[in-house]
C-alpha positions in Angstrom: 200.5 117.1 -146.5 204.3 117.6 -147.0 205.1 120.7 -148.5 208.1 122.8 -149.1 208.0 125.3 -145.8 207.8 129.2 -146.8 209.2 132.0 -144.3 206.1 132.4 -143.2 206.6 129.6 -141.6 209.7 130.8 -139.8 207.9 131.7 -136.1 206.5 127.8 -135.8 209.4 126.3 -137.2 211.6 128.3 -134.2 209.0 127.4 -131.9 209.5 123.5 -132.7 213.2 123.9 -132.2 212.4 125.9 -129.0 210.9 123.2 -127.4 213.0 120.3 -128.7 216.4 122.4 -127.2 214.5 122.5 -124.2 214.0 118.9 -123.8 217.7 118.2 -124.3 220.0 117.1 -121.8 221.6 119.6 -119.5 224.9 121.0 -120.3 223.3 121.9 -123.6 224.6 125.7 -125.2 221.5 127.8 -124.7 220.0 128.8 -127.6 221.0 132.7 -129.3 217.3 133.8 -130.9 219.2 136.0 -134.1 221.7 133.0 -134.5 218.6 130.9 -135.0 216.7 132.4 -136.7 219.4 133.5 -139.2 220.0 129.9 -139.5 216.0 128.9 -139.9 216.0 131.4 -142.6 219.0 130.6 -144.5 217.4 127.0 -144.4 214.0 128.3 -145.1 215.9 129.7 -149.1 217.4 127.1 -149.8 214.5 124.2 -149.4 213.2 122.8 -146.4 210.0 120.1 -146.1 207.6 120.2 -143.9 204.5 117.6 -143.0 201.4 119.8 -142.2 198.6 118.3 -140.8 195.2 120.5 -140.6 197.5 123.6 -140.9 200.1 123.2 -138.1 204.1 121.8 -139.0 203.7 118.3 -136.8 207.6 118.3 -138.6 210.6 118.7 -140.8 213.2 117.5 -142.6 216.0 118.7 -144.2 219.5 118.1 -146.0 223.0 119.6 -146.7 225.9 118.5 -148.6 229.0 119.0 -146.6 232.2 117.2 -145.4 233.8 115.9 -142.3 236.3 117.9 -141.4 238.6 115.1 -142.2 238.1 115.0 -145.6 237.1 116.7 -148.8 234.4 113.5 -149.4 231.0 115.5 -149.8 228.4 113.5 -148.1 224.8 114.6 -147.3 223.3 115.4 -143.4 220.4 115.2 -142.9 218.1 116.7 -139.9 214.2 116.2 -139.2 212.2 116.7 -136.0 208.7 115.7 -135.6 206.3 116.8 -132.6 
């Protein structure tokens, strides 16, 4: 089922991210737990999907409009993750 996530779903969404950081090369920044979840739940309010199968996030998508830094163009990015 895709579904828009609540913060309840906060803990498994960090865990997700937990385990895909960890399976990045080396040489990656480690991960600061307030930074992220500050930024999980900042997501979480303004609207992130997630596919739920039997009650577990298998994954997530999820958009912003921003620009590059180059220019004042908006354009949309757009991150997802599946386990």
């Amino acid at each position: 089922m895709i579904r828009l996530a609540t913060v309840e779903d906060l803990s498994e969404i960090y865990m997700m991210l937990n385990v895909m950081h960890s399976e990045t090369i080396e040489g990656t920044s480690p991960i600061d737990s307030e930074k992220l979840t500050s930024a999980i739940n900042n997501a979480l309010h303004k609207g992130v999907v997630v596919f739920d199968v039997n009650g577990k996030i298998a994954g997530s998508i999820a958009g912003v409009e921003t620009s590059d830094w180059w220019s004042k163009e908006n354009i949309w990015l757009i991150c997802g993750f599946c386990l």
